[in-house]
N, C-alpha and C positions, 0 to 999 in steps of 0.2 A: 491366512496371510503370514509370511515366515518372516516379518520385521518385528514382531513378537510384539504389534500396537492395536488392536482391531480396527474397524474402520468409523466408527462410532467414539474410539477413544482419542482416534486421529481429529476427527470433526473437532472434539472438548478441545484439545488442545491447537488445533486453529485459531477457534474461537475464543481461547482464553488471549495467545496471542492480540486479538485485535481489540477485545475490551479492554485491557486490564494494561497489558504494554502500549499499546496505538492509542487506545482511547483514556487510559489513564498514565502514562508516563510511566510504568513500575517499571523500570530497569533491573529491576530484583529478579522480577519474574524472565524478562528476556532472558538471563543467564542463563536460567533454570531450564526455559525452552527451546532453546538453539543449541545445536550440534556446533563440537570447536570446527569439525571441518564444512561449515555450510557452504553451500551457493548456489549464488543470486546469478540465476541464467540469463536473466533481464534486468541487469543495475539502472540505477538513475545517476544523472548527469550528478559528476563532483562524488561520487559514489567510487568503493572499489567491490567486487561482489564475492564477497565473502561476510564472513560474520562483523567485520568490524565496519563496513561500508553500510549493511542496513541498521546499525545498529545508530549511525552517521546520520541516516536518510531518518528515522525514527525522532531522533532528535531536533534537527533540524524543520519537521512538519510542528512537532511540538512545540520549539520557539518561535514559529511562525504564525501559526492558530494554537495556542493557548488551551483551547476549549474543544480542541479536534478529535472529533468521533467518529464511528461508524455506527450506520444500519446495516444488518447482516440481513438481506433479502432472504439466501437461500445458500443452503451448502451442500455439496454432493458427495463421497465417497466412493473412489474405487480404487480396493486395495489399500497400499499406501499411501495414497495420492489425494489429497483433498482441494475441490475447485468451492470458491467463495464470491457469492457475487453482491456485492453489497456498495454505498456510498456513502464517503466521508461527507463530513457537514466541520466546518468552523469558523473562525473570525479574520481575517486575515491583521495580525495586532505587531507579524515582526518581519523586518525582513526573508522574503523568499525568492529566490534564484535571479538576484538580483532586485528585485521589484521592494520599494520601499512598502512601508504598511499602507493598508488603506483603509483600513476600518471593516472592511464589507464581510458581509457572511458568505460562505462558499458552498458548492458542495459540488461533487464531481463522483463518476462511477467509476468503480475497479472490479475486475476478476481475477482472481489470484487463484494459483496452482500452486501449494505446498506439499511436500513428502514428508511424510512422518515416519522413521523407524525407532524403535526401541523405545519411545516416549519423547524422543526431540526432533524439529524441525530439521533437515537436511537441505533440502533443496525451494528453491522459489522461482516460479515463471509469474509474471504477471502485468496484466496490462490495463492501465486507468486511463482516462479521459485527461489527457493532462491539457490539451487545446482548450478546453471547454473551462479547467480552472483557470488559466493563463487569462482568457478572454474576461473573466469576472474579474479581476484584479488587474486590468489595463496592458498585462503585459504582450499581450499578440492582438494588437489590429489590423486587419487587412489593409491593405493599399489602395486607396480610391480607384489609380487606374489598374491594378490587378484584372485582369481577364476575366470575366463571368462564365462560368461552363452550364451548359445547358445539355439535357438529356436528348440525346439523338433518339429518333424515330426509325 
């Protein structure tokens, strides 16, 4: 691999990302792990995609669920490139995108595409169930009269 990270060093440092910065708050560490010139090929709303939008997005889950973790299912390697597929779990204790608290515990699935060259994160695709949190914490209910779809034959 000519990022001078192997693909097993890329995984550790994924993975340190989502323990330690996502599941523990260490913003020490995110400096340490992210590239000045990152981006977030897929930001989230109120976000700008760069290093200083996820680092926005990071905090913001943090003041929201307090306790926000992940299970890391499975992680893959190829080349540079590490896919993560795993699910947050937390309390929902602060404001989130809108949505006042509500006490409830959450948890929702993500897959995440991060590159790793030289020992820092570069780049991020990634896509969670965000419908599915929304739904546990009240803030997307369907519409009684909404349309029903059914599977054609």
């Amino acid at each position: 691999m000519s990022s001078g990270t192997s693909s097993e060093a890329a995984k550790a440092i994924v993975r340190r990302n989502t323990e330690e910065v996502q599941g523990r708050g260490n913003f020490d560490v995110f400096e340490e792990l992210f590239a000045h010139d990152f981006v977030d090929h897929t930001p989230q709303r109120n976000t700008t995609p760069d290093k200083a939008g996820v680092r926005r997005l990071y905090t913001s889950l943090r003041a929201a669920f307090p306790d926000f973790r992940a299970e890391i299912h499975w992680q893959l390697a190829d080349g540079d490139r590490v896919t993560t597929y795993k699910t947050y779990y937390g309390t929902h204790e602060g404001p989130f995108l809108g949505i006042a608290p509500t006490h409830r515990r959450i948890h929702f699935e993500t897959v995440d595409v991060m590159r790793v060259q030289d020992g820092k994160i570069t780049d991020h695709r990634g896509f969670g169930n965000l419908l599915f949190l929304m739904q546990q914490i009240g803030g997307w209910i369907p519409s009684a009269d909404a349309p029903q779809q059914t599977m054609k034959k």
